[in-house]
C-alpha positions in Angstrom: 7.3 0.9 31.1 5.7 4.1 31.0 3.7 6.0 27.7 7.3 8.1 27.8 9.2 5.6 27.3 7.5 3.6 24.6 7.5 7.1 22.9 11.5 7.6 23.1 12.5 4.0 23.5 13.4 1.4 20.7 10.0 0.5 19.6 9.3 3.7 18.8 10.5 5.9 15.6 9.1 8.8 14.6 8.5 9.0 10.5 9.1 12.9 9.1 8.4 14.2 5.7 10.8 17.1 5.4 8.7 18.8 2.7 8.3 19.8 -0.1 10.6 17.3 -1.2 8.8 14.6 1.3 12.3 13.4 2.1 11.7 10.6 5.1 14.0 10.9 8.2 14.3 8.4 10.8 15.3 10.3 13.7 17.6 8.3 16.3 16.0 5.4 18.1 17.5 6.0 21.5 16.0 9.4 23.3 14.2 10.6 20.0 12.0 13.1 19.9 9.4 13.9 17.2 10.7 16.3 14.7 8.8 19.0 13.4 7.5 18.2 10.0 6.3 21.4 7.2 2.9 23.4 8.4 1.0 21.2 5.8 -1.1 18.3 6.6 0.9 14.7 6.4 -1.3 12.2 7.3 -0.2 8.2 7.0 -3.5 6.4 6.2 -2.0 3.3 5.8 0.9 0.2 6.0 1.1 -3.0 4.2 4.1 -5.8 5.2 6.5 -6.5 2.0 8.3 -9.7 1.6 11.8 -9.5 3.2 10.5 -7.9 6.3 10.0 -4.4 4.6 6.9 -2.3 5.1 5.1 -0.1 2.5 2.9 2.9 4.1 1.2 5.2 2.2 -0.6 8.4 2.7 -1.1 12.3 2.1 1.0 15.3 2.3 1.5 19.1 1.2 3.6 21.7 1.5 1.3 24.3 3.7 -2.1 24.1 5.0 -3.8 25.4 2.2 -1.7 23.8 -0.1 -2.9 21.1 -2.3 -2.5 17.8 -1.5 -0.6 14.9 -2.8 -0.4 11.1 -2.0 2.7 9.9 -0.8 4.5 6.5 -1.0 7.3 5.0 1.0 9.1 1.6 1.2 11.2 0.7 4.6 13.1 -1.6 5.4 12.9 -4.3 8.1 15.0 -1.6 10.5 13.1 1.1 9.5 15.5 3.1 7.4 13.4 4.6 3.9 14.3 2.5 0.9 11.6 4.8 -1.4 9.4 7.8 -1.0 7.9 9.0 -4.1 4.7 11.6 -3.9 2.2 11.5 -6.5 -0.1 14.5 -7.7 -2.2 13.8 -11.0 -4.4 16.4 -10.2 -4.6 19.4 -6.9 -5.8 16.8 -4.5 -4.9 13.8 -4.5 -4.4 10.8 -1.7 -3.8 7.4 -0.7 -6.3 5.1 1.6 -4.9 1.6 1.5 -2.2 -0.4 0.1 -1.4 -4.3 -0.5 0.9 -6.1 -1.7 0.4 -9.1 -4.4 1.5 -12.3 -4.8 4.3 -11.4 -7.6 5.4 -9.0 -5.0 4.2 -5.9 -6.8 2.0 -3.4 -5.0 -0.9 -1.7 -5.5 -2.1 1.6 -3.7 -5.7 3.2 -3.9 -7.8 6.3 -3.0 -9.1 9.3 -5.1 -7.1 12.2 -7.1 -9.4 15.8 -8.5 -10.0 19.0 -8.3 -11.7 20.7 -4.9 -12.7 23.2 -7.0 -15.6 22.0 -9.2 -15.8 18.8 -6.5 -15.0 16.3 -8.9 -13.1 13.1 -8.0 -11.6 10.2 -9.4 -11.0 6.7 -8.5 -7.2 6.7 -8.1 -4.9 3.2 -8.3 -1.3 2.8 -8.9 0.6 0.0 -9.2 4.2 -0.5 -8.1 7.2 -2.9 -8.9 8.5 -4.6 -5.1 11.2 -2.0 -5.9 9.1 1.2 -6.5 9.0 1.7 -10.0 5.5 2.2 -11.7 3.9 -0.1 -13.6 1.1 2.2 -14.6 -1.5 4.7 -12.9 -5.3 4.9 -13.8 -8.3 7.0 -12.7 -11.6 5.2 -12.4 -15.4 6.9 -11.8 -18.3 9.0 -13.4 -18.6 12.9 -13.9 -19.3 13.1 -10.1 -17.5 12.7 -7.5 -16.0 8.7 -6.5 -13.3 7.5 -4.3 -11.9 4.1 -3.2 -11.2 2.9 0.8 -10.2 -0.2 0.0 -7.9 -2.7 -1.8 -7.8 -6.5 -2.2 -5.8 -9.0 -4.4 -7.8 -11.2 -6.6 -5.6 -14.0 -6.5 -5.2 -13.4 -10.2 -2.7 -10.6 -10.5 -5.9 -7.9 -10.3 -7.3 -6.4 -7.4 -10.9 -5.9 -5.8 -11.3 -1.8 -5.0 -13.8 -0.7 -2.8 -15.3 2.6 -2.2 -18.2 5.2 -3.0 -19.7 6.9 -6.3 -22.1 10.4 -6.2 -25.2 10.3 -7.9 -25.1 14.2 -7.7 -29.0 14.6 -9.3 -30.1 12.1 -7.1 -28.2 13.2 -4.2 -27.4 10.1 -3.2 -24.1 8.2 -2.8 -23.9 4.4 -3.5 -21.0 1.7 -2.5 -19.0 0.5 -5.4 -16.6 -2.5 -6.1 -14.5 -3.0 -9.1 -12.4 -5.8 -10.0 -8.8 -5.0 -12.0 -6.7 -7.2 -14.1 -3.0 -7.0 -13.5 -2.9 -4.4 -16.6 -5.3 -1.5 -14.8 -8.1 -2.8 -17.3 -11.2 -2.5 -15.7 -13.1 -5.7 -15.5 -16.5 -4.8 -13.8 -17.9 -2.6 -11.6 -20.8 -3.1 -8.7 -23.1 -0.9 -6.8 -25.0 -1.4 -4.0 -27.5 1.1 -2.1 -30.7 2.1 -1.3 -32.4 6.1 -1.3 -29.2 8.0 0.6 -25.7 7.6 1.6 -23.9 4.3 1.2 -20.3 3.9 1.4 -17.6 1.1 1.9 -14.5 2.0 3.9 -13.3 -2.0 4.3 -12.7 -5.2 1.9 -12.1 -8.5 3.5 -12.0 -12.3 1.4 -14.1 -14.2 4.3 -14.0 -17.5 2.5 -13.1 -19.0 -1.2 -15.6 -17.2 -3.4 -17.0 -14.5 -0.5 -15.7 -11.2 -0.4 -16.9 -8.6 2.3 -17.8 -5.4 1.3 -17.5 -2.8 5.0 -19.2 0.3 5.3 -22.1 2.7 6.3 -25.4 2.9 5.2 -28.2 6.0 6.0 -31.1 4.3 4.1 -32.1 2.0 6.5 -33.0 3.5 9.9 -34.6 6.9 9.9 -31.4 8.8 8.1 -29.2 8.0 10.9 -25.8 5.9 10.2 -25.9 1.8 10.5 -22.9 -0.5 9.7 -23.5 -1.9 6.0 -22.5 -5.0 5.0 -22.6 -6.4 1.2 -21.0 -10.2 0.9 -20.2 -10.8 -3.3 -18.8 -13.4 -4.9 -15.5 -13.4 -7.2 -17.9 -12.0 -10.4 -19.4 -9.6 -8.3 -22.7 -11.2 -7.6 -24.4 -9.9 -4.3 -24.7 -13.7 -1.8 -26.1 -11.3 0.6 -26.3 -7.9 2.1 -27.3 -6.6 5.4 -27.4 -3.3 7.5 -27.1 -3.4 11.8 -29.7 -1.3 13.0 -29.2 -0.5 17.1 -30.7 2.5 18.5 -27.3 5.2 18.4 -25.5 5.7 14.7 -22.8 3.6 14.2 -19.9 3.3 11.2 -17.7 1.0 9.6 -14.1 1.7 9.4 -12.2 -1.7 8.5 -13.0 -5.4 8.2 -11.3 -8.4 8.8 -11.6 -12.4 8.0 -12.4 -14.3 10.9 -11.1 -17.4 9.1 -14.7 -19.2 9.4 -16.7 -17.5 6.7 -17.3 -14.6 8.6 -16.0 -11.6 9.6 -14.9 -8.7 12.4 -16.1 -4.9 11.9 -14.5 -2.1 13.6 -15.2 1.5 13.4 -17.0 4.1 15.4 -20.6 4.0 17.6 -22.5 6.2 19.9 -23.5 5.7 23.1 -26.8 6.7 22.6 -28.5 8.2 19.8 -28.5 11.4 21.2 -24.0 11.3 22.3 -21.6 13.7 21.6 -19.5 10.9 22.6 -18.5 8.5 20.6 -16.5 4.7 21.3 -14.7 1.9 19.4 -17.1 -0.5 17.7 -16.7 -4.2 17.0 -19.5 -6.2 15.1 -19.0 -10.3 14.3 -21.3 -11.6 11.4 -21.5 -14.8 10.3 -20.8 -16.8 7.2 -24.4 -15.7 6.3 -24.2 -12.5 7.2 -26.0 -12.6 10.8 -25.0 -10.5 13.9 -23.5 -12.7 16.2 -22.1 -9.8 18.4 -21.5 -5.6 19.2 -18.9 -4.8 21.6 -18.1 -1.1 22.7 -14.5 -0.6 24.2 -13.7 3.1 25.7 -14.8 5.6 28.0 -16.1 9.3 28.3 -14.3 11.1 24.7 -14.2 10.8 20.9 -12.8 7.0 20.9 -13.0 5.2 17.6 -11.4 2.1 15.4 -9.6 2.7 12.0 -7.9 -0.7 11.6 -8.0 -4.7 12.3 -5.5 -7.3 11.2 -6.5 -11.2 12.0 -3.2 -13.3 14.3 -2.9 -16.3 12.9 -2.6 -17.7 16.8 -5.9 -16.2 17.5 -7.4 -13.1 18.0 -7.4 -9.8 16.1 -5.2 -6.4 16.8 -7.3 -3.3 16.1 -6.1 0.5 15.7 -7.7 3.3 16.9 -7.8 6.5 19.0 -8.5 6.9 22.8 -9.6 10.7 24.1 -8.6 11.6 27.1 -11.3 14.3 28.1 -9.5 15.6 31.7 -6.3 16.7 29.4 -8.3 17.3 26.5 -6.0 15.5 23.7 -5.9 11.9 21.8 -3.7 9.0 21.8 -2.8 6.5 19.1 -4.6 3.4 20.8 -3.7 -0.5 20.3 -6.1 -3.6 21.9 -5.5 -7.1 21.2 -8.5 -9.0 21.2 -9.9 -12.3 21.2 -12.3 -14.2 19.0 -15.0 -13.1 21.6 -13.7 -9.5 21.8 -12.7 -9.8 25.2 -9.6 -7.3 25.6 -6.3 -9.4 26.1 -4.2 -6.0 26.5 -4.6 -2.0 25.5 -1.7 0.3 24.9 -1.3 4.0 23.6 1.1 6.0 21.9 1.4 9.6 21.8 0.2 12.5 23.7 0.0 16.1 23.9 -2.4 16.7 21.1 -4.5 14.8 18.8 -3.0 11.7 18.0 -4.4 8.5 16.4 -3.8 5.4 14.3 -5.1 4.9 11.1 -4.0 1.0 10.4 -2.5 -1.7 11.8 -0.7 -4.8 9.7 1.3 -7.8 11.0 4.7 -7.4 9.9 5.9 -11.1 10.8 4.2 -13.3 13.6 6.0 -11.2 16.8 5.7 -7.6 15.3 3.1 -5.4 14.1 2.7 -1.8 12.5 0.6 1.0 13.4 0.7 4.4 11.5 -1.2 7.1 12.0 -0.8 11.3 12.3 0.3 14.0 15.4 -1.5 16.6 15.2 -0.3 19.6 17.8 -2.8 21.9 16.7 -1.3 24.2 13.5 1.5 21.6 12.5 1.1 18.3 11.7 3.3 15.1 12.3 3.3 12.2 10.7 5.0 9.1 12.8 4.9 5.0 12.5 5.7 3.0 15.7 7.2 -0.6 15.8 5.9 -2.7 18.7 7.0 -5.8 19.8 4.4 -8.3 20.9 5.8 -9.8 23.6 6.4 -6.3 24.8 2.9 -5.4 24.4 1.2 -8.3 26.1 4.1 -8.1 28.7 2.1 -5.5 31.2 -1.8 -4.1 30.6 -0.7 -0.4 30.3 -1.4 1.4 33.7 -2.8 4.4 32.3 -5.4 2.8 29.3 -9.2 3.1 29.8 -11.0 0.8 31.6 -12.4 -2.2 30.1 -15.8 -3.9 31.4 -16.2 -7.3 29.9 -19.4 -8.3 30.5 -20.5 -11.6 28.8 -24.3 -11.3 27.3 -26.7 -14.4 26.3 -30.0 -15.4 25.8 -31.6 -18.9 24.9 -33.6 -20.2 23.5 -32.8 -17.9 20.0 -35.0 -18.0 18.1 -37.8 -18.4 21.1 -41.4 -18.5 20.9 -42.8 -17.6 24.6 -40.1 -16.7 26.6 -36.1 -15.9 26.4 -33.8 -15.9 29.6 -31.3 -13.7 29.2 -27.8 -14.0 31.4 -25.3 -11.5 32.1 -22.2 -11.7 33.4 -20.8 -9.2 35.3 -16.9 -8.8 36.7 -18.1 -6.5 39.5 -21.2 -4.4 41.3 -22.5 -2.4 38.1 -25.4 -0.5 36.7 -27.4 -2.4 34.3 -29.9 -1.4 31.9 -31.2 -4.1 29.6 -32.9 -2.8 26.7 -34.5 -4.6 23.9 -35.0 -2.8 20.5 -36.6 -4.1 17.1 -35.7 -3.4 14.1 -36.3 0.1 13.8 -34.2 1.1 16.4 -37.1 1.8 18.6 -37.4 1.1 22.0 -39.9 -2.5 23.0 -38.9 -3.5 26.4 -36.6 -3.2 29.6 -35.9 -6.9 31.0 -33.9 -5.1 33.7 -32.6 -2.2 35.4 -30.6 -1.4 38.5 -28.1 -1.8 40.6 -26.8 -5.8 40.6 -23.6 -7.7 42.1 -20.8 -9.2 40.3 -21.6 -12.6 39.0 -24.6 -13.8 36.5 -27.5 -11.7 36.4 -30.6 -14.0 35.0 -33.5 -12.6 33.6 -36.9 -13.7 31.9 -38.0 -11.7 28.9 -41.2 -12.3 27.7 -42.1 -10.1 24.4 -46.1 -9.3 25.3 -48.2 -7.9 22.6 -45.2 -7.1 20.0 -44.8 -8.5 16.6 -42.5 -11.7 15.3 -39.5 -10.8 13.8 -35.6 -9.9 14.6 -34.9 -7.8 17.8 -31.9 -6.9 19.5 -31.0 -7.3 23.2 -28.4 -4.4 24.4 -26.7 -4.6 27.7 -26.0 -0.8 28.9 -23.5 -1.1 31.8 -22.5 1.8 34.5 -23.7 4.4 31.7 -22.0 2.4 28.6 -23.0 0.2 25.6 -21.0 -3.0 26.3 -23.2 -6.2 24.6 -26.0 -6.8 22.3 -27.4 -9.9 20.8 -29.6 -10.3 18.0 -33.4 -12.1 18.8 -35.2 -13.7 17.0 -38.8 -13.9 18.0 -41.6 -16.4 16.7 -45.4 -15.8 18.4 
């Protein structure tokens, strides 16, 4: 099956807000084409399942391109076919970054609402009935500017929202958690940063009493961008907190439970520090917060992750976007990975422009949901795709980037005179092993060239360098593909 015909065939249906009444049309399964949507910019950040096999996706749309925003809302059914669609516009801008539903079957949808022109922002969160009526609709936050990412059920009726508050005279930004009763009354609120930027984008519960906290942090390593990490427990307590130094920026986008205490990061990394390029991340912690591995998945282009949803059988599904440089557009791009990150199967969607996903959610155990936006330039599309599993895993798609598994080791860890460091490689590759501490600096190279496929085996020993943690990246043909954290004990 070609990328045509998962565009025009039954697993795919273009979603189209016929503004400015944001009226959702399905257009016919068989042979559809993407209809045009208003010049304003619809964007679907997000999808949740709903009992009965409906969907909810939620979002941003307006009217023109310099019109003002407003978040949008939909229910659909398990066919596709809009049950709801309600927009939402408190103040000029306003949006929608996540959604979940709750165990009552009610739903809750969060992002930020204010007014561009004195750049101040609220904390926006509505609840809704399983139907789509309101329950009610508050605005959280300071005089400055604050936003939410994030959403997660309590397990009490509430919610956990995560996000970002300014600290305009400091000039800093710090990551923020509040916890919700089912009423909108606000029970707490935490903050976690250092001197700069912090920011979480992702909420994940990684084990009874241990929620996740997913984002970015620019306090750590020299102003440039680091993964964050902040594990609380239900009362908002900090059980521990951590940010990934490597030697290239690198971002949180999402988070998922790994269902053993830890979890799965994706988001965005550069191949170097010095990259206009840019490729899918994926970072597994621990139950205590420790790196256990980085993976990079794309090739030459603007690839990143927006979205990861744990199978039950095993593995995750992550969203993203894959650039195709030679034809100079973007695809809405689907992997299926295991619990090791090794690629089980990629697929796109799209093409023509600048496409991408934005989320992914399981919508029962053979289907999942991706949404996302076209853009062709001036106009903008907003479309949600249905994909079978057993079509997706069916065929690897011909035309997805190439994926280089390479399998990265070294023992003992911790060590105290010397490491030996494997690699596994599926065929004749470049290979530039690089070990960095903690700073992101550069300390040794265990290995470069040119090597056959099979286990390369080196010997690392540190010299005149300091105890402490270190990281061992594995650069192969050009690319980031591996690192391992090191801990080191003269």
């Amino acid at each position: 099956m070609t990328d045509r015909d998962r565009q025009t065939g039954p697993f795919f249906r273009p979603l189209v807000a016929l503004l400015p009444a944001l009226v959702i049309a399905l257009a016919p399964a068989a042979g559809a084409q993407p209809l045009q949507s208003g010049p304003g910019n619809d964007i679907l950040q997000c999808v949740t399942p709903v009992e009965g096999g409906r969907f909810a996706v939620a979002g941003r749309t307006s009217s023109s391109i310099e019109h003002d925003l407003s978040a949008m809302f939909a229910l659909l059914d398990e066919d596709g076919d809009v049950l709801i669609d309600l927009t939402f516009s408190p103040e000029d801008w306003t949006e929608f970054r996540d959604i979940v539903q709750l165990a009552d079957g009610s739903l809750v949808a969060v992002g930020a609402t204010g007014d561009p022109r004195y750049e101040d922002y609220d904390i926006y969160v509505v609840k809704l009935t399983a139907d789509g009526d309101v329950v009610w609709a508050e605005t959280y936050g300071t005089d400055d500017e604050d936003g939410a990412e994030a959403v997660l059920p309590d397990g009490e009726g509430g919610v956990y929202v995560a996000g970002f508050t300014l600290e305009a005279e400091a000039n800093r930004t710090d990551m923020i958690c509040l916890r919700i009763d089912a009423q909108g009354s606000e029970l707490w609120d935490v903050r976690f940063g250092g001197n700069r930027h912090e920011s979480a984008v992702g909420i994940a519960r990684a084990a009874e009493n241990r929620i996740v906290l997913a984002g970015s942090t620019t306090s750590g390593n020299d102003d440039h961008r680091d993964a964050y990490l902040v594990c609380i427990d239900d009362g908002g307590n900090e059980v521990w907190s951590d940010y990934y130094v490597l030697p290239y920026p690198q971002d949180g986008s999402a988070v998922a439970a790994t269902g053993d205490g830890g979890v799965l990061v994706t988001g965005v990394t550069f191949p170097d520090e010095d990259s206009d390029e840019t490729d899918l991340l994926l970072l597994r912690v621990n139950d205590s917060g420790q790196m256990m591995w980085i993976r990079h998945y794309g090739g030459p282009g603007l690839d990143i992750g927006t979205g990861i949803v744990r199978i039950p059988g095993g593995g995750f599904y992550v969203s993203g976007r894959w650039h195709n440089v030679a034809e100079q557009q973007t695809t809405g791009w689907l992997l299926r990975v295991d619990a090791l990150g090794d690629t089980l199967w990629t697929q796109r969607f799209g093409g023509g422009g600048w496409d991408q996903f934005n989320d992914v959610a399981l919508r029962d155990e053979s289907t999942y949901v991706a949404v996302g936006m076209i853009d062709r330039g001036d106009e903008f599309l907003t479309d949600y795709m249905i994909v079978d599993e057993e079509l997706g895993g069916a065929e690897e798609n011909p035309a997805a980037p190439p994926s280089t598994q390479v399998l990265l080791d070294s023992y003992p860890n911790p060590f105290n005179g010397t490491a030996v460091v494997t690699l596994e490689l599926p065929h004749r590759a470049g290979v530039d092993l690089r070990v960095y501490n903690i700073r992101g600096r550069l300390v040794a190279r265990p290995a470069s060239g040119v090597f056959p496929a099979g286990e390369l085996r080196v010997s690392y020993i540190p010299g005149a360098v300091a105890g402490g943690i270190y990281f061992l990246h594995a650069v192969v043909d050009g690319r980031p593909r591996a690192t391992r954290k090191l801990i080191y004990l003269p």
